[in-house]
C-alpha positions as CSV (number, residue, x, y, z in Angstrom):
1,X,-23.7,2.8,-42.1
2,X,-23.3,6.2,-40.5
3,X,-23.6,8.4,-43.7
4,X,-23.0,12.2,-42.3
5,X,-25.8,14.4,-43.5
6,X,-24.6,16.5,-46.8
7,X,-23.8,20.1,-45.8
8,X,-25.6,22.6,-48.2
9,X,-23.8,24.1,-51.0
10,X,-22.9,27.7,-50.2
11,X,-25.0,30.8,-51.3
12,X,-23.4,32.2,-54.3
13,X,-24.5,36.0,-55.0
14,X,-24.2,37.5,-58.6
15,X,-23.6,41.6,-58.3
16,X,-22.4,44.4,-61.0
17,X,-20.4,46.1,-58.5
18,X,-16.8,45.2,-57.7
19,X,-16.8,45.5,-53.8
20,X,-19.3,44.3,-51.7
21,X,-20.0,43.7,-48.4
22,X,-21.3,40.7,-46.2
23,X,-23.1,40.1,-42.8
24,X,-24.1,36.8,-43.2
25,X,-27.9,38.0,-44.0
26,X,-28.8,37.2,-40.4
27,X,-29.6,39.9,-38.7
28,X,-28.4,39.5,-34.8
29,X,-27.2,36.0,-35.9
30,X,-25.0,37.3,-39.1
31,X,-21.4,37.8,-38.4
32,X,-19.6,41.1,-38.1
33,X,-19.4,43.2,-41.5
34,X,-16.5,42.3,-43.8
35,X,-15.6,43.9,-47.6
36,X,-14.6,42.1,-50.7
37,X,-12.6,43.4,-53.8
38,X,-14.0,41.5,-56.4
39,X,-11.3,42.0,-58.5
40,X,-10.6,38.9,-59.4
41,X,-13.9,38.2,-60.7
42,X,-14.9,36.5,-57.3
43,X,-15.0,36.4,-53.6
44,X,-16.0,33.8,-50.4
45,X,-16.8,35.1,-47.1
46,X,-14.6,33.6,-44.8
47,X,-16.8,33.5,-42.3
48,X,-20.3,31.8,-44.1
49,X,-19.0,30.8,-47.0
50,X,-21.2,33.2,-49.2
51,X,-19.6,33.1,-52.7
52,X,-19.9,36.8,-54.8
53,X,-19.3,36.5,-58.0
54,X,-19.4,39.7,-60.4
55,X,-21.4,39.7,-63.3
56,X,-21.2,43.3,-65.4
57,X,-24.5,45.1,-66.2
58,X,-26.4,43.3,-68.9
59,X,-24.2,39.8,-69.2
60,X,-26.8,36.9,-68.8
61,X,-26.3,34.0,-67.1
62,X,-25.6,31.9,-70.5
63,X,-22.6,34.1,-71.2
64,X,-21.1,33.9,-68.0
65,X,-21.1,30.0,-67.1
């Protein structure tokens, strides 16, 4: 059986603010610097797959799954 190693699930990054930015958090290895409108309540990086979700000030995590 050649089972192919599971790829990890993507980061997903909670933030009160409704634009963000993304470099791929590796320093000289990142990717260039894109922005997100989080609008819509969410946002993937098209280039590492970083999901940003927004969460409003003072919402916990039990309210918003």
């Amino acid at each position: 059986m050649n089972e192919q190693p599971k790829t990890p699930d993507p980061e997903v990054i909670y933030t009160g603010k409704r634009r963000v930015s993304c470099d791929g958090g590796g320093g000289a290895l990142g990717h260039p610097i894109v922005w997100y409108s989080l609008d819509d309540g969410e946002a993937e990086c098209g280039y590492c797959d970083r999901k940003f979700i927004y969460r409003p000030e003072g919402e916990d995590a039990a309210n918003s799954a």
